[in-house]
N, C-alpha and C positions, 0 to 999 in steps of 0.2 A: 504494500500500500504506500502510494505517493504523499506524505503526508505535509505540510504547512503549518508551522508552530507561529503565532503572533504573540509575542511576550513582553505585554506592559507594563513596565517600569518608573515607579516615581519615588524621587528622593531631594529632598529642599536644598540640600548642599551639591547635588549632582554626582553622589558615589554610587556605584552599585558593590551591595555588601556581600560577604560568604555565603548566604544565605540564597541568594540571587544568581550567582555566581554558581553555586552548586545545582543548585536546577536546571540553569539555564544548559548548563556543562552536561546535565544529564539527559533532557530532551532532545536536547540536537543529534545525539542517538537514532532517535526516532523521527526523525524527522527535518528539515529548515527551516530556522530560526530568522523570524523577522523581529528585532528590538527595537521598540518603538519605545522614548521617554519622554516625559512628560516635563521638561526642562534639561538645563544644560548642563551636560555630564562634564568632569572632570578631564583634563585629557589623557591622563593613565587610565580612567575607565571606558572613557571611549575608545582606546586602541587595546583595549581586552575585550572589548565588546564586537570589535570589527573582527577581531581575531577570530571569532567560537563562531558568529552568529552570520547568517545571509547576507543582511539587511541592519546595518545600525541607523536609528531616524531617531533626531530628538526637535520636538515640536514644543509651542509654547505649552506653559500648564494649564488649558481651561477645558472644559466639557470633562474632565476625569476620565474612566477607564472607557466610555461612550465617544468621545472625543479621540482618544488613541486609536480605538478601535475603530472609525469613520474614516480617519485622517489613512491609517494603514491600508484597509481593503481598497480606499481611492490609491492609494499609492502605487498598489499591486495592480486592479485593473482587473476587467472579469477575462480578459483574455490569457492571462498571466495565470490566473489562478486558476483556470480548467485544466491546468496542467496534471491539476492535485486531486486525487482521491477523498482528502479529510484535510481540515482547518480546523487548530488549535486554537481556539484565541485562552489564552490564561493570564496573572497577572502574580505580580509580588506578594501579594497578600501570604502566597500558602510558603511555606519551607518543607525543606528535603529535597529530594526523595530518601526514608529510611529505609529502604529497601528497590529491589531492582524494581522497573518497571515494565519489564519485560511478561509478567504477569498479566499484569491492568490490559496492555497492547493485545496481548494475542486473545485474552479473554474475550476483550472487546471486537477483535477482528472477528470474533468464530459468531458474533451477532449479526449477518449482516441485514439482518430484517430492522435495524434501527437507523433511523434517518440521520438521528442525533443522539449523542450520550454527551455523562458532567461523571465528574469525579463523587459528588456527592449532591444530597437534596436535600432540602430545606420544607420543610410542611406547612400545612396550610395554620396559617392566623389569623388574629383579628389583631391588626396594628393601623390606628391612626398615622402612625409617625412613618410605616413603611408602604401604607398598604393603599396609597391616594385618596381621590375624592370618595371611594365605596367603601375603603377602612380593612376591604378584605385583602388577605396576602395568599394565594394561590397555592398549592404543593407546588414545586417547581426546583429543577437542577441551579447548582449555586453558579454564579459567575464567574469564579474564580480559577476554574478549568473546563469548559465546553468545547466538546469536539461535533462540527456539524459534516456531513458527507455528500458526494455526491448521490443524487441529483440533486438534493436541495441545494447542497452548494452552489450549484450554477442556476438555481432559479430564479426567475424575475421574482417570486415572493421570498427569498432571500437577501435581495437587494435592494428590493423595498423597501422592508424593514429598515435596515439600516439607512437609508436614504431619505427616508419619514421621521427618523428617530430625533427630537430633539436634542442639542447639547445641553447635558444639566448643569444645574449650579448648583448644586450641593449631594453629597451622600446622597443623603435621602431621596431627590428626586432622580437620581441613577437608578437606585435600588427600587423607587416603586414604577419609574415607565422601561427602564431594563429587566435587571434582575427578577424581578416577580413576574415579569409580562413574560420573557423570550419563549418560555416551556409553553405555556397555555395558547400561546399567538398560532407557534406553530404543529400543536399537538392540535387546534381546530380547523387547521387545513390537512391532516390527515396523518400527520407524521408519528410514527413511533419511535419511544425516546423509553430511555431506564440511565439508570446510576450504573458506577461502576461498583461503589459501595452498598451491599446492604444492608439496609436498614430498617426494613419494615416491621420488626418485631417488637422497636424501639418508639416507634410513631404516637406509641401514647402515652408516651412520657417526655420525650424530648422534640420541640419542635425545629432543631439544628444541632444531631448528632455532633459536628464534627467539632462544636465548640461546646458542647454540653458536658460532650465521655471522648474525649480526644484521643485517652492513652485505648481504651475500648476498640474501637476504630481501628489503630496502627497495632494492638498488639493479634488481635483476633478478627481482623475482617479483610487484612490485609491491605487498606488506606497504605499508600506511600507519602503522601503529604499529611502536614496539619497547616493551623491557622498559626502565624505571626501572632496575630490578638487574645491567641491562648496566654501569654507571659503579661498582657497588659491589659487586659477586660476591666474596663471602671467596675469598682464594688458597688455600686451604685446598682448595674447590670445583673451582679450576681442575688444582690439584697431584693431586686422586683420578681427574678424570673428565676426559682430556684431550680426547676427543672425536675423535681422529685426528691432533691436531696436536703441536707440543712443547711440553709445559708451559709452555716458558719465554716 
């Protein structure tokens, strides 16, 4: 499989870290690596970046990982990318890989009845703050790792999407016209989608495994990533949304 990794990167001083570095080092395995960043890399990080990676692109920082992700696929061109099987788009958020991924890849090849797969999903809520004007947040694959394939990939309702997509201006509006939309938009034009991770046993306790039971995940599900925001979740976060356990 011809695969296209787009790997989002942002960082306010323009370094990319170990953490970045090691992913990024680990995907290109599987695939070529477009680095799109979200401001101005350092120039040590930039010629480690040109080194590993296809494509190094750093654009200014507005629209967030929406914004990256528009600016990159125009970059590329639909002529360019029919080249490819499957498009990555992922971003900095997750660290690792703990393990090979050579697993996650072929599991997911031996699917090929799935139009689209995500590293992991996220279930359905009731969030004012994520979930837009209707307040509801959909089950839906995370943003954080989304592999789409052909034919969707070369569909005109693929590019629409993204073409219609407005740039957000904050978190939150990424998360509820992205994130929460992309599964459901194109699971109603017919497409079949799963996780790579599962988690359905979990869904009535945890409405975001991956940040709820992290070590769960990477020791027993085989997860090769976790979240960055495992080390620095506001207690504020953990004190509203216990997830079954004790706050403390």
């Amino acid at each position: 499989m011809k695969r296209l990794i787009v790997y989002f990167h942002y960082d306010p001083l323009g370094q990319i870290d170990t953490a970045c570095r090691v992913a990024v080092e680990a995907m290109a395995h599987y695939g070529e690596v477009f680095f799109i960043s979200n401001g101005t890399l350092r120039p040590a990080d930039r010629a480690w970046a040109a080194s590993v990676t296809l494509t190094c692109r750093e654009r200014e920082n507005k629209g967030l990982d929406v914004g990256a992700y528009k600016e990159a696929l125009a970059a590329i061109g639909r002529g360019r990318l029919a080249r490819y099987d499957e498009l990555v788009l992922m971003n900095f958020t997750l660290a690792g890989p703990v393990c090979s991924l050579a697993s996650m890849f072929a599991a997911m090849e031996g699917r090929p009845e799935l139009a689209f797969w995500g590293l992991t999903r996220h279930y359905a809520m009731k969030s004012r703050r994520f979930g837009g004007r209707s307040g509801e947040v959909p089950e839906h694959l995370q943003s954080h790792f989304l592999a789409v394939r052909a034919p969707l990939l070369h569909s005109e309702d693929f590019w629409q999407y993204w073409q219609r997509m407005p740039l957000p201006k904050s978190y939150e509006e990424s998360i509820a016209n992205h994130e929460t939309r992309f599964t459901a938009h194109f699971a109603n034009l017919g497409c079949r989608w799963d996780s790579y991770v599962d988690t359905q046993d979990l869904r009535d306790v945890f409405v975001n495994p991956i940040m709820a039971c992290p070590r769960e995940l990477l020791a027993n599900r085989g997860c090769p990533f976790f979240k960055r925001r495992s080390f620095f979740t506001p207690y504020a976060d953990e004190l509203r949304r216990t997830d079954g356990t004790a706050a403390r």
